[in-house]
DSSP file (Angstrom, degrees, kcal/mol; ACC not computed):
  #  RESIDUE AA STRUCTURE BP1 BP2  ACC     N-H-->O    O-->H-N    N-H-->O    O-->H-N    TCO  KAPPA ALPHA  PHI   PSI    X-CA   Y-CA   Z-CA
    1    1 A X              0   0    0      0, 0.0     2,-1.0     0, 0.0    49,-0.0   0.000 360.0 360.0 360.0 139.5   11.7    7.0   -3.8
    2    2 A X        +     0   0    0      2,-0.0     2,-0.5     0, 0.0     0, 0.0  -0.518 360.0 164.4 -94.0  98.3    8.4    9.9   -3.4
    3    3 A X        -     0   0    0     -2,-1.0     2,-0.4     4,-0.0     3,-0.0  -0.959  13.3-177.9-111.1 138.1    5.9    7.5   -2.0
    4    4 A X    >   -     0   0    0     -2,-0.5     3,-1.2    20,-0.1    20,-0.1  -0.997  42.6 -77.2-125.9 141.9    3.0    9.4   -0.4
    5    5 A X  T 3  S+     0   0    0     -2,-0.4    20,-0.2     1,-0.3     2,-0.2   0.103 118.2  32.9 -38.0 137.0    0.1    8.9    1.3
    6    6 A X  T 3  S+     0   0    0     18,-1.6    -1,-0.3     1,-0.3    18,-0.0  -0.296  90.0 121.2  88.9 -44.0   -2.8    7.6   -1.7
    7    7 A X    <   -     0   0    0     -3,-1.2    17,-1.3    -2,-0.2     2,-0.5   0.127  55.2-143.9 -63.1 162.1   -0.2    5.9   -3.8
    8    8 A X  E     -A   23   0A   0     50,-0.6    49,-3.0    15,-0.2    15,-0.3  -0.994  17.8-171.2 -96.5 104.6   -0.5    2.2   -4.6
    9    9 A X  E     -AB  22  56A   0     13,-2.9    13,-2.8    -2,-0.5     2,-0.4  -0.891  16.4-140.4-130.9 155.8    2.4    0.1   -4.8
   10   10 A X  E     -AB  21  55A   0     45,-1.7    44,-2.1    11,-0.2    45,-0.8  -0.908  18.1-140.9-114.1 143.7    2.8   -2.9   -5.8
   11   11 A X  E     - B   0  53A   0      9,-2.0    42,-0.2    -2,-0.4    44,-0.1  -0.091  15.7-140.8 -96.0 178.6    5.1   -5.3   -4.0
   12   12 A X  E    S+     0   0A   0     40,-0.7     2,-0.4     1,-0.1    -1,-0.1   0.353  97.7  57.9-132.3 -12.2    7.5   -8.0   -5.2
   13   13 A X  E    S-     0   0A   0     39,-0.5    -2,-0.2     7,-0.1     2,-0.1  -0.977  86.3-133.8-110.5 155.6    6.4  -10.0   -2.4
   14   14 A X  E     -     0   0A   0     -2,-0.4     2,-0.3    -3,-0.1     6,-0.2  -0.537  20.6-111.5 -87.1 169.2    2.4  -11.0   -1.9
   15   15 A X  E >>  -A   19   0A   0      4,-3.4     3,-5.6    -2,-0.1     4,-0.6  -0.657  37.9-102.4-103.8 154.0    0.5  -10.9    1.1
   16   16 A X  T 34 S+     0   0    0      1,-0.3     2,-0.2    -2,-0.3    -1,-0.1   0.739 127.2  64.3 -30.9 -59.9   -0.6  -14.1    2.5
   17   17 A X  T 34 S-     0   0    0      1,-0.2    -1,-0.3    -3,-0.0     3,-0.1   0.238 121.6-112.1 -38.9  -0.4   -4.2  -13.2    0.8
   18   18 A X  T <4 S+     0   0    0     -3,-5.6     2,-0.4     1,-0.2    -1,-0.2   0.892  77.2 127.7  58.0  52.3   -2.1  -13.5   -2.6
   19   19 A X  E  <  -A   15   0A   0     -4,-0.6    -4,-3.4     1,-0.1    -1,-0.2  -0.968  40.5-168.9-127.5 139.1   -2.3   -9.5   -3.5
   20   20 A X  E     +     0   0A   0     -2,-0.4    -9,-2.0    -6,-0.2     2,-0.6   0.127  55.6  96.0-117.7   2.4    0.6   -7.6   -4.2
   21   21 A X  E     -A   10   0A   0    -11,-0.3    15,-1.5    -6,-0.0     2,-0.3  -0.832  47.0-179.7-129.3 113.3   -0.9   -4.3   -4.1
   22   22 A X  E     -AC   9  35A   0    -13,-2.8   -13,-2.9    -2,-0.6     2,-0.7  -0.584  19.7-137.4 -97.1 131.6   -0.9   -2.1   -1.3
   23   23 A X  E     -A    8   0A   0     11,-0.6    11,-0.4   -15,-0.3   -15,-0.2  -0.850  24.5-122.9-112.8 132.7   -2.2    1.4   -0.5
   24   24 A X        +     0   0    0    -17,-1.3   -18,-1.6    -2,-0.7     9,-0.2  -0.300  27.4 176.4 -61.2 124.3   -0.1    3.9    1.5
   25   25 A X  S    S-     0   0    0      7,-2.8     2,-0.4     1,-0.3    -1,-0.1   0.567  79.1  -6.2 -93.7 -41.5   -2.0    5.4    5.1
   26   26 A X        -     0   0    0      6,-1.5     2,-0.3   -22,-0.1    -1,-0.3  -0.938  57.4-151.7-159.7-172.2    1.0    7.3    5.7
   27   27 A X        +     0   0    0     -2,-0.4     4,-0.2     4,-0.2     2,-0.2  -0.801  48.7 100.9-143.4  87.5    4.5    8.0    4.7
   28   28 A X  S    S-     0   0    0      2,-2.1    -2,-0.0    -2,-0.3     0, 0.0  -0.444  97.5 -32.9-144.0-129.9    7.6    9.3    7.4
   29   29 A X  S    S+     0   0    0     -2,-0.2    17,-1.1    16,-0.1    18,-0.4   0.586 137.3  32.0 -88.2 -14.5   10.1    7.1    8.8
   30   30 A X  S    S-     0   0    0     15,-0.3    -2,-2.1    16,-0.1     2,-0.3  -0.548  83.4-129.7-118.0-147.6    8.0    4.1    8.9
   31   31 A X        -     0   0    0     13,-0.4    13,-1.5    -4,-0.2     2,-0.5  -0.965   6.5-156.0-148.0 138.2    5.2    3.3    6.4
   32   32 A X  E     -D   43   0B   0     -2,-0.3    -7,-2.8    11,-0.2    -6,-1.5  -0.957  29.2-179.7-104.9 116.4    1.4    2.3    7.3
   33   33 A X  E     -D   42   0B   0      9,-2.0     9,-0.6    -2,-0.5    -9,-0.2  -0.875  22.9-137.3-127.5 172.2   -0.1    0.3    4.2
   34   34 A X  E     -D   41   0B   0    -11,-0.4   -11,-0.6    -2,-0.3     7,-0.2  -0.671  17.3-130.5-136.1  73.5   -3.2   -1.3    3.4
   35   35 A X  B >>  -C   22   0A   0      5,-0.9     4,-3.6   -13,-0.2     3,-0.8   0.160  24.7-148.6 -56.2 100.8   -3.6   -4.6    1.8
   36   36 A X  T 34 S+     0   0    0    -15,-1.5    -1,-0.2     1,-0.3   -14,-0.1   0.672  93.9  50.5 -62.0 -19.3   -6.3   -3.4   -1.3
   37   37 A X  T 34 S+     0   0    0    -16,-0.2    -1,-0.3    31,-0.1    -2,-0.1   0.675 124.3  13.0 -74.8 -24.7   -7.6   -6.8   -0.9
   38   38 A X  T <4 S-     0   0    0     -3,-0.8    -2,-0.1    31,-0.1     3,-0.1   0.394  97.2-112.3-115.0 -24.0   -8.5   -8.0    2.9
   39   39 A X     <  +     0   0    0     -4,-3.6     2,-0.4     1,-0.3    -3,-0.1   0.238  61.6 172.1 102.0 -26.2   -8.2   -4.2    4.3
   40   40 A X        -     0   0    0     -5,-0.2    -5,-0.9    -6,-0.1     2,-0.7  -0.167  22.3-141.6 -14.6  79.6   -5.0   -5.8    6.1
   41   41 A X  E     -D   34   0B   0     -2,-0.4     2,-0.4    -7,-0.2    -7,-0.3  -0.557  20.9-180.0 -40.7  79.9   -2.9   -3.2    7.9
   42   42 A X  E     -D   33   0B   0     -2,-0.7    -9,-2.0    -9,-0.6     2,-0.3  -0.867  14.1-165.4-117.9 129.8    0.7   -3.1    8.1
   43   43 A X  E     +D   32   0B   0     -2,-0.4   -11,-0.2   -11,-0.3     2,-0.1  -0.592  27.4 156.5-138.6 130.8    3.1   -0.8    9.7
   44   44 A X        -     0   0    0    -13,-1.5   -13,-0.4    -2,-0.3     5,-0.2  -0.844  44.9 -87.8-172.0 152.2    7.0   -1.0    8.6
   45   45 A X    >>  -     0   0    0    -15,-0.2     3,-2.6     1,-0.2     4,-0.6  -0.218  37.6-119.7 -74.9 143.0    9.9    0.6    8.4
   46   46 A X  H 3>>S+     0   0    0    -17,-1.1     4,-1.1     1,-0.2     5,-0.7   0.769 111.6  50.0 -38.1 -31.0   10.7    2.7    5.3
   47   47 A X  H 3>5S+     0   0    0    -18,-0.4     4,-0.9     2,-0.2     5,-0.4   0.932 107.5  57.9 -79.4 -24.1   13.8    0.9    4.2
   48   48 A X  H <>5S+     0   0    0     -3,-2.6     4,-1.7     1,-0.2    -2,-0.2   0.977 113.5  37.1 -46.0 -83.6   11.8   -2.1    4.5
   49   49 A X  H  <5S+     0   0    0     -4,-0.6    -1,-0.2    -5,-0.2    -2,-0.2   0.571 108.6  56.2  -4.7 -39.8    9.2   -0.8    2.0
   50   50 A X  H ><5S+     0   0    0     -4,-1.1     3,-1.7    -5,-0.3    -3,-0.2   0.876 110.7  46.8 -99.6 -50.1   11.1    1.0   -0.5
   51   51 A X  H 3<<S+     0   0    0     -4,-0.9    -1,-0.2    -5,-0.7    -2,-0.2   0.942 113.3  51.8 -61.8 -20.0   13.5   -2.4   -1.3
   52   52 A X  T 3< S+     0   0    0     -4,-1.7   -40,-0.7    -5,-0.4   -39,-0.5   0.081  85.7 110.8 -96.2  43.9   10.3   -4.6   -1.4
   53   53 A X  E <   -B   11   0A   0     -3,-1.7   -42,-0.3   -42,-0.2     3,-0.2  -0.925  41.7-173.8-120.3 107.0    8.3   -2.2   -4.1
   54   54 A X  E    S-     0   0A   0    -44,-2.1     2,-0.6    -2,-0.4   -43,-0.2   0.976  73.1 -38.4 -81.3 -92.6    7.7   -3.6   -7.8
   55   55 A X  E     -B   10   0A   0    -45,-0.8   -45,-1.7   -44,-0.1    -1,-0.2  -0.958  56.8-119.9-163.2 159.1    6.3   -0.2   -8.9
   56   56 A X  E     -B    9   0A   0     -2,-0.6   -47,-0.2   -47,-0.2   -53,-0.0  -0.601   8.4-157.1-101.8 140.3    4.1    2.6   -7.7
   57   57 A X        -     0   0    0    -49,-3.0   -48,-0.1    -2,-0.2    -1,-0.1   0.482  30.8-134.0-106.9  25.2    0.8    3.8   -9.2
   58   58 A X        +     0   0    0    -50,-0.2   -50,-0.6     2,-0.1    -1,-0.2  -0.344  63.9   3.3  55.2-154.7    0.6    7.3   -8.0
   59   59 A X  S    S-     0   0    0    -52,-0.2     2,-0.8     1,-0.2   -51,-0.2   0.111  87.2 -87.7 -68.7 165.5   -2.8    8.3   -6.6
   60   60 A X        -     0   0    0    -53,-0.1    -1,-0.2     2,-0.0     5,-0.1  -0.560  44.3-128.5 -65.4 109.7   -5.7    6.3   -6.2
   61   61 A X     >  -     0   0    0     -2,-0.8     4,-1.5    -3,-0.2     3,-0.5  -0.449  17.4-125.9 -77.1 158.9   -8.0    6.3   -9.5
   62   62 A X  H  > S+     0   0    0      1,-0.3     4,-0.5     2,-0.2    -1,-0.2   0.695 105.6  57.0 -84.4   0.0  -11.1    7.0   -8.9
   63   63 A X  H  4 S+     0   0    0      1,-0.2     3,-0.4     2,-0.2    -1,-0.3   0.807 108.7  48.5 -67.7 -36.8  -12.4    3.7  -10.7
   64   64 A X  H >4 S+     0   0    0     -3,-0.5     3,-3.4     1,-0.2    -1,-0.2   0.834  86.1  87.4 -79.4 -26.3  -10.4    1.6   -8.5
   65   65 A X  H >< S+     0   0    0     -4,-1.5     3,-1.4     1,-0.3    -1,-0.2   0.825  79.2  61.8 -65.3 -22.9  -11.4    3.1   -5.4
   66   66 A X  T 3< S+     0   0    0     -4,-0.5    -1,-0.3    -3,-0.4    -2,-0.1   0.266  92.4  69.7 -74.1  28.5  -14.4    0.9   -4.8
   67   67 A X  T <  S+     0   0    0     -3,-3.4    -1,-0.2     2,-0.1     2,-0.2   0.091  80.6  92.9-136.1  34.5  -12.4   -1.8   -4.7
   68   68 A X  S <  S-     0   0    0     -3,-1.4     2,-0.2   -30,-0.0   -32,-0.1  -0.355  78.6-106.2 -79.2 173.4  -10.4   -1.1   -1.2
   69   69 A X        -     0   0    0     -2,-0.2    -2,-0.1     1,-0.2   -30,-0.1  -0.750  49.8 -86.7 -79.0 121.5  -11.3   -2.2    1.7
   70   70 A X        -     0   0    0     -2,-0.2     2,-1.0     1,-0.2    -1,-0.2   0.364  34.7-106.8 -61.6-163.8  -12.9    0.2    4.2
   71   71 A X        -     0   0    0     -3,-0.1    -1,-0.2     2,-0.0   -32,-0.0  -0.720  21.9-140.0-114.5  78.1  -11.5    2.3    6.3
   72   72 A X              0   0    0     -2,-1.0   -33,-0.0     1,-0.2     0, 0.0  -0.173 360.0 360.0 -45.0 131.0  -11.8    1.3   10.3
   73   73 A X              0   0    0      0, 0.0    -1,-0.2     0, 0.0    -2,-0.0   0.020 360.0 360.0-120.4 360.0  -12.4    4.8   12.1
């Protein structure tokens, strides 16, 4: 599956916070996501990922994007 960094996926399991939809930080051999609801972080490995993902929304739209979580720098 072409999962990239911006994409949204949504998961087939939820996160404790009862959100299924994640946004991608990075993309290699493991995966950095970002719980669009608490800002959660989670780091796993790609095969992990790819079998628990419902469907992907491509890039962020730009309507939706005030409704991440920020971004710790």
């Amino acid at each position: 599956m072409d999962v990239r960094p911006g994409d949204i996926l949504m998961m087939k399991k939820e996160h404790p916070c009862k959100n299924k939809e994640f946004l991608v930080l990075r993309a290699g051999m493991d995966f950095r996501i970002r719980c669009t609801k608490c800002g959660r972080e989670i780091m796993a490995p790609r095969a992990k990922i790819e079998k628990n993902i419902k469907k992907s929304f491509g890039k962020v739209p730009p309507c939706r994007s005030g409704n991440l979580a920020p971004i710790d720098v």
